[in-house]
N, C-alpha and C positions, 0 to 999 in steps of 0.2 A: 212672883217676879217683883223687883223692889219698882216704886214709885217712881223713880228716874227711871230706869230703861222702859217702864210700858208706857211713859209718857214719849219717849222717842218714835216705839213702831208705829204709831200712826200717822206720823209725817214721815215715814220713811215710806210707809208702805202707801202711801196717798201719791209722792214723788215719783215710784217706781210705775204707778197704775199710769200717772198722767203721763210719764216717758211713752209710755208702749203707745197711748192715744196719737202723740203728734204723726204728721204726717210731712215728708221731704217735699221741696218745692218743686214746680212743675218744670218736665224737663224740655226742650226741643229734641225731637228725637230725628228731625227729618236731618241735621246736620253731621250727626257724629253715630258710627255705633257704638251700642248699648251693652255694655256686659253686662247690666242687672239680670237676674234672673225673676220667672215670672215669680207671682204668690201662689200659695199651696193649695187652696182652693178652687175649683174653676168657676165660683162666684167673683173670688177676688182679683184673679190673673185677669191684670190687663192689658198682656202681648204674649202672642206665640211663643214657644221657644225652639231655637232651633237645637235640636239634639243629636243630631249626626251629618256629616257630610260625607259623600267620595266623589274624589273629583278626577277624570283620567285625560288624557290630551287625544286630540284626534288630528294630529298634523299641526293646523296651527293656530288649531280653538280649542274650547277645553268643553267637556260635559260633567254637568255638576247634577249628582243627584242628592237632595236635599231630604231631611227626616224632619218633621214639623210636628209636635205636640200642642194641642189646643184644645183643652178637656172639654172649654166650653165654647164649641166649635155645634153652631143651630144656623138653620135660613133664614136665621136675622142677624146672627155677628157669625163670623168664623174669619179663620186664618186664611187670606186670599195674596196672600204672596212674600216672597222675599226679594233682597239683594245684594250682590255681588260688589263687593270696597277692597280699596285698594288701604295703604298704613296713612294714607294723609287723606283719605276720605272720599278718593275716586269712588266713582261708580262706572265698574264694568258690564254689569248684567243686573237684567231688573226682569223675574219672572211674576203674573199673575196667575193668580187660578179663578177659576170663575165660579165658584161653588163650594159648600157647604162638606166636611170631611167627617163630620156626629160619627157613622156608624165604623170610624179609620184611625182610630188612634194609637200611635204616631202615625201617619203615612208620610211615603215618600214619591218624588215626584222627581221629573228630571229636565234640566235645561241642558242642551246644547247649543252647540254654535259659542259660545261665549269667544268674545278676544279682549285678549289680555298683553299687555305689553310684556315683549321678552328679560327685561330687566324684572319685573316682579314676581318676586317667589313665593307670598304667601298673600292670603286676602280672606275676607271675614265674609263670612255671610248672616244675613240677619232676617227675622221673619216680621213680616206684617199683618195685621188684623182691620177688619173694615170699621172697627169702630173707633180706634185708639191710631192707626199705621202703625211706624216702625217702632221696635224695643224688643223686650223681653233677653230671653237668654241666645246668646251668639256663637259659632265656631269658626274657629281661626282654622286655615287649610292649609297645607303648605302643596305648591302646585309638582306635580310631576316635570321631571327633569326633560328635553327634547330628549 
């Protein structure tokens, strides 16, 4: 390799290492949802994700049964709930769970009762964790018709 180009890959390849190191500024997660998705390892994920929703009307509340991945879900952190947003950041439903889902992953869970204003047709649901609250990865629902 000539003397010019091996003298380039090392600052290329020293640029490239230190990319991968930084890390994104910390976000507020209590005010908006989150479409990031968690990280790939359940050392590194630091929010649930929610990975499926169905949601069906029961007159003139809705039941939302929620799918929550949380690999690294132990009786010291796990994923203890989500909630229920509207396009500009209502909050219509807010579910906890009270315990530890290790031996359930995904599990799902179900809120009823939910009321939802009849003008809104879609809303997001988003999962939380006892150590970090709301983030991770989210789904968009679009509500059943009356």
């Amino acid at each position: 390799m000539p003397l010019l180009r091996r003298s380039l890959v090392l600052p290329i390849l020293a640029a490239a290492l230190l990319a991968g190191c930084s890390e994104s500024p910390a976000r507020n997660t209590a005010a908006e949802p989150s479409a990031s998705a968690g990280q790939s390892s359940a050392t590194e994920q630091r929010f649930p994700d929610v990975v499926g929703v169905e949601v069906s009307r029961d007159g003139g509340t809705f039941t939302f049964d929620v799918t929550i991945s949380s690999p690294y879900d132990s009786a010291e952190r796990y994923a203890d709930g989500w909630r229920i947003l509207g396009a500009n950041g209502e909050e219509y439903g807010e579910m906890t769970l009270d315990h530890d889902h290790a031996s359930e992953q995904p599990f799902t869970r179900s809120q009823t009762g939910v009321e939802i204003p009849a003008d809104v047709t879609m809303v997001v649901v988003e999962g939380r964790d006892t150590e970090n609250g709301y983030g991770g990865q989210t789904q968009s629902v679009e509500l059943p018709a009356p």
